[in-house]
C-alpha positions, 0 to 999 in steps of 0.5 A, spaced: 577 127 824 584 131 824 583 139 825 586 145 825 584 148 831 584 149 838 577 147 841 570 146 838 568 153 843 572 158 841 573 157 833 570 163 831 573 167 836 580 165 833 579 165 826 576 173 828 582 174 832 586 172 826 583 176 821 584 182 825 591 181 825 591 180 817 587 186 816 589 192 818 584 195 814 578 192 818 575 193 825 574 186 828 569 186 834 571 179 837 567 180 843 561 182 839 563 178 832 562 184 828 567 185 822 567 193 820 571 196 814 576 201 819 573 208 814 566 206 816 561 210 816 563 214 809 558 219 809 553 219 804 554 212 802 548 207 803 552 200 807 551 194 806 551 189 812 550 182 810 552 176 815 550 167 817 553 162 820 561 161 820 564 156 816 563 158 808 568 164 808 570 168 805 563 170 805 561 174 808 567 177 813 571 176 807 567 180 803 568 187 807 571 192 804 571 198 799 565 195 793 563 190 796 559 191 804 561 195 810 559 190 815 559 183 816 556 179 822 559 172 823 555 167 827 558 160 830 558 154 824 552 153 821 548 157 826 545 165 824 548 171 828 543 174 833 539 180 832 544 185 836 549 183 832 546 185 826 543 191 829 550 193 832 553 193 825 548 196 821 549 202 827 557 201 826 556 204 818 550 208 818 552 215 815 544 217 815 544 214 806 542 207 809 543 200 811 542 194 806 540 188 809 542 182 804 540 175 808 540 169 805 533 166 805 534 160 811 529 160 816 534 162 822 538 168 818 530 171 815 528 171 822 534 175 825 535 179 820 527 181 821 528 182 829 535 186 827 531 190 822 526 193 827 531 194 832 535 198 827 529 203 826 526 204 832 534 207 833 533 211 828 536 207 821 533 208 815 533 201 813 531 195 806 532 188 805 534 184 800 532 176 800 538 172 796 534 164 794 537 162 788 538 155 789 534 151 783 535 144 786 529 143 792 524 149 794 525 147 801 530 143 805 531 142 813 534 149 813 529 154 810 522 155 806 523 155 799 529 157 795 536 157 799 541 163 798 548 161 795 552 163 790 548 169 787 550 173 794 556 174 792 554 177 785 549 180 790 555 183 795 559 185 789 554 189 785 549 192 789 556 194 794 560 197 786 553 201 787 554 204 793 559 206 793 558 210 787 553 215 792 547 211 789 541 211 794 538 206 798 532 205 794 537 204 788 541 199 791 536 196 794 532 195 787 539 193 783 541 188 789 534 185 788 535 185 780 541 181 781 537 176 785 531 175 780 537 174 775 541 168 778 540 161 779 545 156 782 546 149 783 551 145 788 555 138 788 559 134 794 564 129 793 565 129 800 560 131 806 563 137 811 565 136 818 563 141 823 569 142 828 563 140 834 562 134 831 569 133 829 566 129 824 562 128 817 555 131 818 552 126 813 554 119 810 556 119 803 558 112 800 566 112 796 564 113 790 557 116 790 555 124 790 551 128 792 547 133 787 543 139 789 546 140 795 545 147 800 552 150 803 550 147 810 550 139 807 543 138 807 540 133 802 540 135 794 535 133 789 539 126 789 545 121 790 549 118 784 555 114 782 561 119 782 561 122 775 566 125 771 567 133 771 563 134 765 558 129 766 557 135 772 557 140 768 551 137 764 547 137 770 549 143 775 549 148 768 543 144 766 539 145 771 540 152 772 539 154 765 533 150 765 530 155 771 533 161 767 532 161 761 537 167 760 536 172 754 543 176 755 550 174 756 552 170 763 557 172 769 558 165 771 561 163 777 564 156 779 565 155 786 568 150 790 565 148 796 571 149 800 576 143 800 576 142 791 583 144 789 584 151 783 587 144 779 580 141 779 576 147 779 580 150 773 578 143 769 570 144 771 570 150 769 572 148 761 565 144 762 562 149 765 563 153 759 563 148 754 556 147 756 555 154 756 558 154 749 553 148 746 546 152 749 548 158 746 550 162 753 554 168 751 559 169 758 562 176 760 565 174 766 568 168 769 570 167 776 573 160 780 574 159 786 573 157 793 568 163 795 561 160 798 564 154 802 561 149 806 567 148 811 572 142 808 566 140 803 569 137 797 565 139 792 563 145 787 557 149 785 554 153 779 551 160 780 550 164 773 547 171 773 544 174 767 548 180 766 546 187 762 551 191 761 550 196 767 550 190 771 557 188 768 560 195 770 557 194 776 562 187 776 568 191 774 567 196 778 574 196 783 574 193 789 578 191 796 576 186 801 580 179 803 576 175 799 576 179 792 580 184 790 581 188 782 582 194 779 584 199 785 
């Protein structure tokens, strides 16, 4: 398997040390694998720290910057960032408002968070946290207990970050962050399996000419494996499924996601699908986003994440941001 790389042990490290040099605007830590926005602490604004295992960015290193989060901490590929890092970060960007923890509900990442959380308080941090499980495709895989977290992070990062910073307090953000999540559902797709650079090859065996449906960010198996169906045919089931869990009431953010090695031509195209079924079940959409932005390293693939949005929310969404990974209205 052919990659961009040096060697399997120091890819992070070297993605980190690339950043830095793209990205004035950012503090990277190599050493302690912390990525800060440079003004950080901004006084009176509550921060947002968020992080797991490299390999699906730009999430969530991508995602640091002015509306989004103050901090992140990447961990090796696949695998959660330790206790100190997190509690490292959420020291970095407290200005005394607060600290947001917005974790992912897989086993290692809730854990470490919770482990990083007591650390924080015991130095003094007044800190909340936000569980992202948005999955509808399985209650529970080989990475996590119940729904895994996806796609809805982001709108989780952009919305509750747009909050923050407007100088809301923590126990606004937090409830904000957490109606984003109760608001979302996704449901993911690969063409491909991923390859990791340590094993410098597929995680799992996909057949030419077969899918994989439900899939998590990490490979792990989905609700079922079926002959390739066209973009519209996927559009049926991903959008199908998660609105069948939803049952939105109010217009959609909706974001079509590519896993990482689909291209803007073909995500473009299944987003006509998307919309398309959107359209035929009678969900108004306010806002659309596509592109590669939760990834699972080369996966060809996509996904579907849709949050119920009401009209503070899409102010929220509109809100200016500045980070390598999303950018408007500033």
């Amino acid at each position: 398997m052919r990659m961009l790389i040096n060697v399997p042990e120091t890819v992070v490290a070297d993605a980190l040390r690339g950043m830095a040099a793209a990205h004035p605007e950012l503090t990277v830590d190599v050493e302690n694998r912390v990525v800060v926005r440079r003004d950080a602490p901004v006084a009176g604004k509550v921060a947002l720290v968020s992080g797991g295992g490299s390999g699906h960015e730009p999430l969530h290193g991508g995602f640091v910057g002015p509306g989004m989060l103050d901090a992140a901490c990447p961990g090796e590929v696949f695998t959660s960032p330790v206790p100190d890092q997190m509690a490292r970060a959420a020291a970095a960007v407290d200005s005394g408002a607060g600290v947001l923890f917005v974790v992912k509900n897989y086993t290692g990442d809730v854990l470490n968070f919770r482990m990083a959380a007591e650390l924080a308080e015991d130095e003094g941090v007044r800190l909340a946290t936000v569980l992202v499980n948005d999955d509808v495709a399985v209650t529970d895989s080989l990475y996590t207990a119940g729904r895994r977290g996806t796609g809805a992070t982001l709108f989780v990062e952009k919305i509750a970050g747009a909050l923050a910073e407007e100088g809301a307090p923590l126990e606004r953000v937090e409830a904000v962050a957490r109606r984003v999540n109760e608001r979302s559902r996704s449901f993911g797709v690969a063409l491909s399996a991923c390859s990791t650079p340590a094993k410098g090859g597929p995680t799992f065996d996909l057949p030419p000419g077969e899918l994989e449906l439900g899939i998590g960010i990490h490979g792990e198996p989905g609700r079922e494996r079926r002959p390739m169906m066209t973009s519209g045919e996927i559009a049926d089931v991903a959008v199908g499924a998660v609105l069948d869990d939803l049952r939105p009431d109010a217009p959609v953010i909706a974001l079509v996601n590519g896993m990482g090695a689909t291209p803007l031509l073909e995500l473009y195209g299944f987003n006509a699908e998307v919309q398309r079924v959107l359209a035929e079940r009678g969900v108004p959409v306010v806002r659309t986003l596509v592109g590669n932005y939760v990834t699972s390293l080369d996966m060809a693939g996509c996904s579907v994440t849709l949050c119920e949005a009401d009209e503070e929310l899409v102010r929220l969404w509109d809100a200016p941001v500045a980070t390598p990974g999303l950018r408007w209205g500033r």
